[in-house]
Each structure stands twice: as structure tokens, then as C-alpha cells.
KOLTOR-31144 format. One line per 4 residues: number of its first residue (from 1); their letters; for each residue x, z, y of N, C-alpha, C, O. Coordinates in pm, whole numbers. Layout:
<rs>
NUM	A	X:Z:Y:X:Z:Y:X:Z:Y:X:Z:Y; ...;
</rs>
This chain:
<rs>
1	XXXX	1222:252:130:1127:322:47:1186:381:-79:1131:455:-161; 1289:342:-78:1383:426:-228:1385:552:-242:1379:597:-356; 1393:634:-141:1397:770:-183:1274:856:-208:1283:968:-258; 1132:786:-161:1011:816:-170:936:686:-306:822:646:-329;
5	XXXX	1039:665:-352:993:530:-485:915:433:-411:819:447:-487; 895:391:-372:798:326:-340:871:201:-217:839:195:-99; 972:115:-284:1049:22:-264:904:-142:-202:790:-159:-244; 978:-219:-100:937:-265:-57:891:-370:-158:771:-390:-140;
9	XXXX	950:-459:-275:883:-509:-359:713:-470:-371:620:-546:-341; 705:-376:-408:534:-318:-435:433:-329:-310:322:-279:-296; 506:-407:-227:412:-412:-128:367:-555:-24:257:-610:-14; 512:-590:51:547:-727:151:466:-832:73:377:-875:147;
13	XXXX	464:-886:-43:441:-1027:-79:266:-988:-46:202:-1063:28; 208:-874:-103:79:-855:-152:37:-826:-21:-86:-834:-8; 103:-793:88:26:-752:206:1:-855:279:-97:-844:352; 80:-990:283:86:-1080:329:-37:-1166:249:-113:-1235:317;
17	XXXX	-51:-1159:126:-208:-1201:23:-307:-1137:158:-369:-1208:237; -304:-1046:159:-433:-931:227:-503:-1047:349:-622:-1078:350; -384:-1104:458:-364:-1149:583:-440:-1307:563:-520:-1364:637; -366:-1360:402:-461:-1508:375:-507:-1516:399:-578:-1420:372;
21	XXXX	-596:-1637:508:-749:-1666:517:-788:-1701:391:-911:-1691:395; -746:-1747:247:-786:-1800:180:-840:-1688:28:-938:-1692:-47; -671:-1563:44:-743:-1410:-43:-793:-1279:38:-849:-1186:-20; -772:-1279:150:-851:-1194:178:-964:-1161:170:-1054:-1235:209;
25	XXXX	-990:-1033:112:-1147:-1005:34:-1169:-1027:-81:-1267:-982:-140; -1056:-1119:-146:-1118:-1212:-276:-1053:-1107:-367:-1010:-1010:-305; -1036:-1103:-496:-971:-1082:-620:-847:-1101:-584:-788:-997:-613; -797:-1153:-552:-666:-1156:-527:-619:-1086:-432:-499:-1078:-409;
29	XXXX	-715:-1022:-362:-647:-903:-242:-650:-747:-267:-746:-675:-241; -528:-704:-322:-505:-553:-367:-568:-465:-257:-628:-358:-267; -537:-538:-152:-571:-447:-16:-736:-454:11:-769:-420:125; -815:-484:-56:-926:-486:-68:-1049:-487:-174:-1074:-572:-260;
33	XXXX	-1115:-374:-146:-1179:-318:-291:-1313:-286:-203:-1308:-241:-88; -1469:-323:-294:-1603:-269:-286:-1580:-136:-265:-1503:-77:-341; -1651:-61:-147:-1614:60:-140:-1761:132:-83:-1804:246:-100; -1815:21:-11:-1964:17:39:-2068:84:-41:-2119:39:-143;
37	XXXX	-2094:194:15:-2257:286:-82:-2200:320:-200:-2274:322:-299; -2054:354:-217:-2022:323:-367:-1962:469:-352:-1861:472:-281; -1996:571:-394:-1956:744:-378:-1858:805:-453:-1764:878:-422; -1918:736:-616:-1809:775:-688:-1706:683:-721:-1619:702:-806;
41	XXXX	-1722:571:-643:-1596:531:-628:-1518:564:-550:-1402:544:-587; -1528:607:-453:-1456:692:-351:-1419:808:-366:-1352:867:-282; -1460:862:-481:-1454:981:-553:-1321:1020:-636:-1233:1106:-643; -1372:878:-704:-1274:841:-801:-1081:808:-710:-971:854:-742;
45	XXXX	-1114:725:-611:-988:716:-557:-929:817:-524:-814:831:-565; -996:931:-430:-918:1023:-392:-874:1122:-532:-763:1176:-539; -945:1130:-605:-860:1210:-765:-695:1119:-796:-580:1157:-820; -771:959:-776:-672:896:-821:-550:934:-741:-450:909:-809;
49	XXXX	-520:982:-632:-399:1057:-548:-311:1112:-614:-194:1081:-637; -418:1261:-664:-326:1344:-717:-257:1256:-844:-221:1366:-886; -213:1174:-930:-202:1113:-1010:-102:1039:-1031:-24:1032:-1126; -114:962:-894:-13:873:-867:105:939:-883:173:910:-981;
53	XXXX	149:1033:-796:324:1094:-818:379:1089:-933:501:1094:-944; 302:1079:-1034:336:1115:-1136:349:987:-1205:442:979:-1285; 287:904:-1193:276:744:-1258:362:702:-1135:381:582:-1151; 401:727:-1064:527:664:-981:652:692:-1081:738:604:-1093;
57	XXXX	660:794:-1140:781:866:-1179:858:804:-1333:969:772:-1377; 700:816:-1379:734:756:-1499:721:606:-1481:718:553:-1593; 711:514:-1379:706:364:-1386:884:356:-1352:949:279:-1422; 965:446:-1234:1080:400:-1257:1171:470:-1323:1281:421:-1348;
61	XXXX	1142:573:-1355:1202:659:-1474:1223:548:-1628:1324:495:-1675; 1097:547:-1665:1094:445:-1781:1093:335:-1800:1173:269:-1867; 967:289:-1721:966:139:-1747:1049:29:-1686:1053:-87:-1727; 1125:86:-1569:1238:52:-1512:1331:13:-1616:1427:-55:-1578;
65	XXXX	1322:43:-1752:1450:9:-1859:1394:-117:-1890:1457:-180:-1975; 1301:-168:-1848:1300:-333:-1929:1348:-430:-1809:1320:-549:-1816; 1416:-380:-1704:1517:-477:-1683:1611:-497:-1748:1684:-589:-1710; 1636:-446:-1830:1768:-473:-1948:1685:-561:-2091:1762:-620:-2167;
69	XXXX	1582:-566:-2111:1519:-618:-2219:1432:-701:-2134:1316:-664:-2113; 1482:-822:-2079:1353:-941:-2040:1267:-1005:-2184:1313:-1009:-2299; 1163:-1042:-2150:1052:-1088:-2193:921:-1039:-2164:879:-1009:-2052; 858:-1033:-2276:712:-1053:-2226:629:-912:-2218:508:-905:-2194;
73	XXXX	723:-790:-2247:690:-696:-2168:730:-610:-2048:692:-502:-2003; 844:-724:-2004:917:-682:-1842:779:-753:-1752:723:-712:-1650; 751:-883:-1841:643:-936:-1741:525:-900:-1739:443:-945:-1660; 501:-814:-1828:373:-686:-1772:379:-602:-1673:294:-555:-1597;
77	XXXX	540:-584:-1690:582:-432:-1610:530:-506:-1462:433:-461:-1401; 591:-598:-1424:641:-727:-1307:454:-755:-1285:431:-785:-1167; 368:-753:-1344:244:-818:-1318:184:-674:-1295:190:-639:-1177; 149:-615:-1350:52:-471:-1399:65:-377:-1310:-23:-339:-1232;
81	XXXX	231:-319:-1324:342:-179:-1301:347:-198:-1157:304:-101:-1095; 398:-320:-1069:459:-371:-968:401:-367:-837:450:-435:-747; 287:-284:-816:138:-340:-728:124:-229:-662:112:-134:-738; 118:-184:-480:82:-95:-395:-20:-154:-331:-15:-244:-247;
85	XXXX	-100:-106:-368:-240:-124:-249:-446:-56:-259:-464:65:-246; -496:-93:-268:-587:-16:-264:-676:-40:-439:-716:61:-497; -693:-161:-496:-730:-167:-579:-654:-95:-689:-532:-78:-684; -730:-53:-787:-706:40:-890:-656:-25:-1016:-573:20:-1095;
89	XXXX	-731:-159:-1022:-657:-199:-1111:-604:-355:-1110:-704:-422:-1135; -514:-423:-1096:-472:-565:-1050:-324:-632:-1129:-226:-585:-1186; -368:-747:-1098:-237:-839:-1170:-195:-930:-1070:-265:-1024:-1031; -62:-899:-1021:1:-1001:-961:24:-1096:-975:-4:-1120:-1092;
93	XXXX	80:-1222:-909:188:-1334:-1004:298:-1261:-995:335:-1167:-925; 351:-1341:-1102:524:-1311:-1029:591:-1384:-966:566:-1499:-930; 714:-1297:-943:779:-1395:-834:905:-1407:-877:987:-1345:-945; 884:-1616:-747:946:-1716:-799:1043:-1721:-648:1110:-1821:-622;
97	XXXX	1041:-1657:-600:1167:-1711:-498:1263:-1602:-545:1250:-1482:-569; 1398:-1715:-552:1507:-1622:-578:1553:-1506:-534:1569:-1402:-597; 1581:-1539:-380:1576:-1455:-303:1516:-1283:-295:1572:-1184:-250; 1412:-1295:-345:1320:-1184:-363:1308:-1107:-496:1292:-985:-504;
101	XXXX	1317:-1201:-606:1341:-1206:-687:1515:-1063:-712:1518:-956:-772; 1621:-1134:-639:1730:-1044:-600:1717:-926:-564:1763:-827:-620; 1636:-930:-445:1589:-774:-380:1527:-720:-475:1582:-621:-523; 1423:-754:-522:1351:-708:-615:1450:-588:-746:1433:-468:-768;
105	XXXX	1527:-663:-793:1668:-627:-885:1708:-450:-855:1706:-340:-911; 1753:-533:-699:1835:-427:-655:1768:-304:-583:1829:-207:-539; 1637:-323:-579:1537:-202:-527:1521:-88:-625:1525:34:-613; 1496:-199:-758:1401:-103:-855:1503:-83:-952:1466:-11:-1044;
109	XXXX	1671:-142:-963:1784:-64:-1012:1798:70:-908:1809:180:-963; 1799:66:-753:1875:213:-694:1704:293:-741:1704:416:-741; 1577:227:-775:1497:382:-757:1526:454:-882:1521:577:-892; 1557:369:-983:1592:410:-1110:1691:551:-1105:1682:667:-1143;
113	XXXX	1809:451:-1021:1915:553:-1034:1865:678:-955:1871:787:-1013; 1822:673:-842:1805:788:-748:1736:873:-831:1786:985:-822; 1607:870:-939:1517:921:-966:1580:1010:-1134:1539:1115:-1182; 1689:917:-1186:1793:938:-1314:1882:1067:-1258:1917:1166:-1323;
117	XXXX	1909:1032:-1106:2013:1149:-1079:1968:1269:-1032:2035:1371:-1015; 1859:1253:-1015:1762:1352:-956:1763:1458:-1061:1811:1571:-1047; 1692:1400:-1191:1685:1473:-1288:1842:1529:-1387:1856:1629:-1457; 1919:1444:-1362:2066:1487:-1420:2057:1626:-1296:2028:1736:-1344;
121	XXXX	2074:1622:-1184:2094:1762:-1078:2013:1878:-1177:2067:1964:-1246; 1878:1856:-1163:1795:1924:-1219:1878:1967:-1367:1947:2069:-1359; 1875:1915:-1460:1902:1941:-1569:2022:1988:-1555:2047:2001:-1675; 2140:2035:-1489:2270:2102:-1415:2228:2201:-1372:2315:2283:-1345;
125	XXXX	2110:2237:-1349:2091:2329:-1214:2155:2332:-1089:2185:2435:-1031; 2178:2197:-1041:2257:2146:-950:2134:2182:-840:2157:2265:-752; 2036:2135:-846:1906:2160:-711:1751:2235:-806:1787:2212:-922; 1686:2267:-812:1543:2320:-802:1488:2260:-882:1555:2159:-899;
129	XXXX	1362:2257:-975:1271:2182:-1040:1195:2161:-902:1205:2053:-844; 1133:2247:-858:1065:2253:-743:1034:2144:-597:941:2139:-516; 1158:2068:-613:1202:2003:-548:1101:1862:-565:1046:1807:-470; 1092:1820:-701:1051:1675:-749:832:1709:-699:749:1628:-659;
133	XXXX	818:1857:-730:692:1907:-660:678:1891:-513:581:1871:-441; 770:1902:-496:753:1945:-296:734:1753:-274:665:1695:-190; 825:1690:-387:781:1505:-339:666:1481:-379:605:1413:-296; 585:1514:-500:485:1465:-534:397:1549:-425:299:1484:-387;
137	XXXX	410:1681:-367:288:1688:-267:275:1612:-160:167:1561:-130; 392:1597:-87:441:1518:25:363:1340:-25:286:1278:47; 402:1304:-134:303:1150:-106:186:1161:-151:114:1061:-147; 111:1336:-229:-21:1303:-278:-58:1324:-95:-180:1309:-80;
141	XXXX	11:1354:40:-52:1425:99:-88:1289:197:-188:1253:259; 68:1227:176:57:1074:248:-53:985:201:-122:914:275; -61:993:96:-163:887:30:-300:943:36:-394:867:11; -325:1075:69:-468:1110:66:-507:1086:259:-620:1061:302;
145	XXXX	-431:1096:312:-399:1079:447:-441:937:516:-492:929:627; -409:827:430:-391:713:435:-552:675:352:-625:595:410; -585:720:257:-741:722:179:-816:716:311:-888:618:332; -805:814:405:-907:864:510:-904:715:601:-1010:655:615;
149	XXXX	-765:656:667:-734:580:788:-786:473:695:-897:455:745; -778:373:572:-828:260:527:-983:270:526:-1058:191:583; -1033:413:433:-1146:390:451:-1218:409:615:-1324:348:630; -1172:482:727:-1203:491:853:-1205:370:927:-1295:307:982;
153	XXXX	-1054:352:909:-1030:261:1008:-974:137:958:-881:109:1035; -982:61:879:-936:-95:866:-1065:-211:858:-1086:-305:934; -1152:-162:718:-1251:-236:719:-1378:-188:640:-1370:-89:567; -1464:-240:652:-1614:-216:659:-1644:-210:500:-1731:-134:459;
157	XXXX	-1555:-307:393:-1541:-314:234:-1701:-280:201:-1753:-185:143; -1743:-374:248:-1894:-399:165:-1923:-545:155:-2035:-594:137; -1841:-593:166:-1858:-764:84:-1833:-811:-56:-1808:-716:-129; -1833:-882:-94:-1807:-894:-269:-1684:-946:-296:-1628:-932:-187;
161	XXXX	-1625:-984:-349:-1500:-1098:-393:-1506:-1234:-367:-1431:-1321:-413; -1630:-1254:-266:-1632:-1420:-267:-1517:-1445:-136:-1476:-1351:-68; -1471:-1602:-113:-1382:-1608:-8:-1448:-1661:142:-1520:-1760:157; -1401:-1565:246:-1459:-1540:360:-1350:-1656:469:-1235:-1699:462;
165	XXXX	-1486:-1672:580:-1475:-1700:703:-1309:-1659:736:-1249:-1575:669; -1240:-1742:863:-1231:-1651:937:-1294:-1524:1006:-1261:-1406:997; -1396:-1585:1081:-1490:-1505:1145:-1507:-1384:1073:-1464:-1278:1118; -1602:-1396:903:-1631:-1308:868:-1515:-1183:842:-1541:-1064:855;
169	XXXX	-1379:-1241:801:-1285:-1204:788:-1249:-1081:926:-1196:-970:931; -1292:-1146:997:-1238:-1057:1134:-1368:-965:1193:-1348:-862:1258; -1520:-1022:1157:-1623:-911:1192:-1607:-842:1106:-1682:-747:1131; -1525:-809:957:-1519:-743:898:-1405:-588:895:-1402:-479:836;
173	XXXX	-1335:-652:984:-1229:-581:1046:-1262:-474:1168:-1341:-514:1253; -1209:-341:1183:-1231:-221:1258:-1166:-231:1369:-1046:-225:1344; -1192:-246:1505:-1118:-157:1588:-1179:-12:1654:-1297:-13:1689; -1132:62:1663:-1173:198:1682:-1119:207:1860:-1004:191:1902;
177	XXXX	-1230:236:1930:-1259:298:2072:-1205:435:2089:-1123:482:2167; -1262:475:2010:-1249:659:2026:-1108:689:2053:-1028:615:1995; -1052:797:2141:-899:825:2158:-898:963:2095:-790:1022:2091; -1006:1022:2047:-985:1156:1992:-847:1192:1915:-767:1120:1855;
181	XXXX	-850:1359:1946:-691:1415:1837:-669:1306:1702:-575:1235:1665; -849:1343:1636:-842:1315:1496:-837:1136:1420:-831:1091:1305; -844:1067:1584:-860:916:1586:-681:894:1523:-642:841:1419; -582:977:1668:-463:961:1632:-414:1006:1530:-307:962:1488;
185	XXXX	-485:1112:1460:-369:1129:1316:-394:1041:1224:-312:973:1162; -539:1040:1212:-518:918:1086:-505:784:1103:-502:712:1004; -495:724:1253:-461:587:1239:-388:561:1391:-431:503:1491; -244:639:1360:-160:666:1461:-108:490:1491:-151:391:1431;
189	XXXX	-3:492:1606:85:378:1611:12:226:1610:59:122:1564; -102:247:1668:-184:142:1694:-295:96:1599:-372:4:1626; -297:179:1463:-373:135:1355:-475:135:1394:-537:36:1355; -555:226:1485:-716:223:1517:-747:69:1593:-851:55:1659;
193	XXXX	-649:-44:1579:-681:-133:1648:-668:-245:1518:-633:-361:1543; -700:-199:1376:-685:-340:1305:-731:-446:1316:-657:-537:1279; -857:-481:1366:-925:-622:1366:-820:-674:1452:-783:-788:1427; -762:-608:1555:-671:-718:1649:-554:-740:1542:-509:-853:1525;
197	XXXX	-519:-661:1491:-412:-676:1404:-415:-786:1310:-306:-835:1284; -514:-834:1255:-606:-934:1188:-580:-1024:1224:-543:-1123:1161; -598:-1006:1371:-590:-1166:1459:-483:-1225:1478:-474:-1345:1457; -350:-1129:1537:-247:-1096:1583:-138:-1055:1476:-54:-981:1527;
201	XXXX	-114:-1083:1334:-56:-977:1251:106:-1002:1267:193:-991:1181; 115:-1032:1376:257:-1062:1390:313:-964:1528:423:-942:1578; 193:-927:1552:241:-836:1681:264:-682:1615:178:-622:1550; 417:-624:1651:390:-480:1625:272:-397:1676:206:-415:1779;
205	XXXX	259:-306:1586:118:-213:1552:167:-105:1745:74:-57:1811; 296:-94:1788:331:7:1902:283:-92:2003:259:-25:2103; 256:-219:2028:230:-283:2104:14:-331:2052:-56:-429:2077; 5:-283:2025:-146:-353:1987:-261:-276:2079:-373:-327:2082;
209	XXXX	-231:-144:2160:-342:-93:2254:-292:-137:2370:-354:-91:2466; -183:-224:2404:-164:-237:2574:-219:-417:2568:-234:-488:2667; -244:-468:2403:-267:-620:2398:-406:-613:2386:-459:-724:2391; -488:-512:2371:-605:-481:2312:-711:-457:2508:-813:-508:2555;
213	XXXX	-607:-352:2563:-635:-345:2715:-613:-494:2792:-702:-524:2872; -523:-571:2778:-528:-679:2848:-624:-760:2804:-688:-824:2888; -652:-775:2666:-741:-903:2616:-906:-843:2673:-1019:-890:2664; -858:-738:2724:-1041:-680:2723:-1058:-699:2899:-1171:-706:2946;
217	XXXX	-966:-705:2965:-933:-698:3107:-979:-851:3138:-1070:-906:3201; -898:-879:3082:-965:-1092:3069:-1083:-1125:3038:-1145:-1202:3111; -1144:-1067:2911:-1226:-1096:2861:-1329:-1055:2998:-1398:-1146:3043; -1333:-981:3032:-1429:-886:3149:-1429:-954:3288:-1490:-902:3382;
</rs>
């Protein structure tokens, strides 16, 4: 995800929160936000698109420099700054495994650099201003793309923050029937099958309509 910013840190620990039986749905799940009868909140997200490229830019452009100054405003950056997912506004923990901790380092040092050298080219006239535009359309286009398949196709997001069932957890979850053109663009590679994914989140998403046909073959 380095060359599109958007490094795996900002995402693996919190997606795996999503999967909890214990945060899913709750406050603690980025990947889940009131969205139910709620217009201008849905309103509000898709503006929030165009936006992002730009608060991508300046999070590793700038705030990327308080890895050199630890304390207690790296651990804003690390709580606040650090977060991909659907809620608008959230606080992580941080993290305590070393391991990750490492990756972590070495993700958000190369987006730094990639994004530092980008602009040294630029400022050379080595490549285009134009260029850093053609990225911010490309992920406002991914991310408005992706607006459509969560709100379509993952889940129903009309429950509150309290902590759910399994069950409810999984009647809350989408699988989509339909094989239409417009089924596959926005929730290509098996996504129109999340509730199984729910169940199953260990099975690749290219394998989830031939597990989806057998479990229904049995079931029948």
C-alpha cells in the first residue's frame, strides 16, 4: 500500500477488531458506523472522499515527522492519524507487539520518503504537478467506489453500538444473490458474499461463491 499511502498498519489490526465477536458493531469497530435512515450522514461520507487525498498527504508528508520526536504527540498521531475504515472519527489503542510495532516503523518511514521524493521530482521539474492529481482522483474514485459496495453490500448498519450476538452479528451481514454487471463491479472477487465471509473470514474472498454453492447444495 506504499505507493497509494495507505500502508497496511492503517488497517490489519482494526479489521481483525471488525471480525471480534466481542467489537463488532460496538465503538470499537472502525468498520462499523449508524448509517440506517441516516441521509445526511451518508451525505456527509461521500463529500468526506473528496477530502481524504488530501489528509492522506499531509498525515505522511507531516505528521510522519514525529517519528523523530516520541511522546505524547506521536501518540495522538498513533491513536487519531493511524485509522482506515468507515467511521469518521475514532481512537485506536496502540500497539504493543513488537513485531508490528517494527512494520509499523518501516511502512510509514518508506510512505514518508516516497511521498518527500515525489515532491523533490516535482519541485525539479523532474515529473508533472499533475501527477499527485491523477493519485488523488484515482483513490477519491476507489474510495467513492468502495462507499457504494460497504453501504450495498456488507451490512445492514442500523444497530446501535451495543455488543451483538453471534447470530445477530451474522443476520446483520449481506450476502447478495443477484449476478448482475453492476453486482460485479462494486463487490467484485467474492465480496457480494460477506455474511459468509463473517462466518468463514479465513477463507479467501476468490473462493467464497463455489463455498457459498456447496453450503447451499447441502443445505437443500
Amino acid at each position: 500500500g506504499i505507493p497509494f499511502l495507505v500502508p497496511h498498519f492503517t488497517y490489519r489490526e482494526l479489521h481483525l477488531q471488525h471480525h471480534s465477536k466481542k467489537n463488532y458493531g460496538t465503538k470499537n469497530d472502525i468498520e462499523y458506523d449508524y448509517f440506517y435512515g441516516r441521509k445526511k450522514h451518508i451525505i456527509l461520507y461521500f463529500l468526506k472522499n473528496a477530502i481524504l487525498p488530501f489528509l492522506i498527504i499531509y498525515r505522511y508528508a507531516i505528521l510522519s515527522l514525529t517519528l523523530l520526536i516520541p511522546g505524547r504527540l506521536r501518540d495522538l498521531v498513533e491513536t487519531k492519524a493511524s485509522c482506515m475504515g468507515i467511521k469518521l472519527v475514532f481512537t485506536r489503542n496502540k500497539v504493543k507487539n513488537q513485531t508490528e510495532k517494527k512494520y509499523w516503523f518501516l511502512e510509514e518511514t518508506l510512505c514518508a520518503i516516497h511521498l518527500w521524493t515525489m515532491v523533490l521530482l516535482i519541485s525539479k521539474s523532474a515529473i508533472d504537478l499533475s501527477i499527485i492529481l491523477q493519485w488523488a482522483m484515482t483513490i477519491f474514485a476507489v474510495l467513492t467506489l468502495n462507499t457504494y459496495r460497504f453501504l450495498g453490500a456488507t451490512h445492514l448498519y442500523k444497530n446501535g453500538e451495543e455488543q451483538k450476538t453471534f447470530k445477530e452479528h451474522i443476520l446483520d451481514s449481506v450476502n447478495i444473490e443477484d449476478n448482475s454487471f453492476l453486482t460485479k463491479i462494486i463487490a467484485p472477487l467474492g465480496q457480494d458474499k460477506h455474511a459468509l465471509h463473517h462466518i468463514v473470514p479465513n477463507v479467501p474472498g476468490l473462493l467464497l461463491k463455489d463455498l457459498h454453492h456447496d453450503l447451499l447444495s447441502v443445505i437443500h
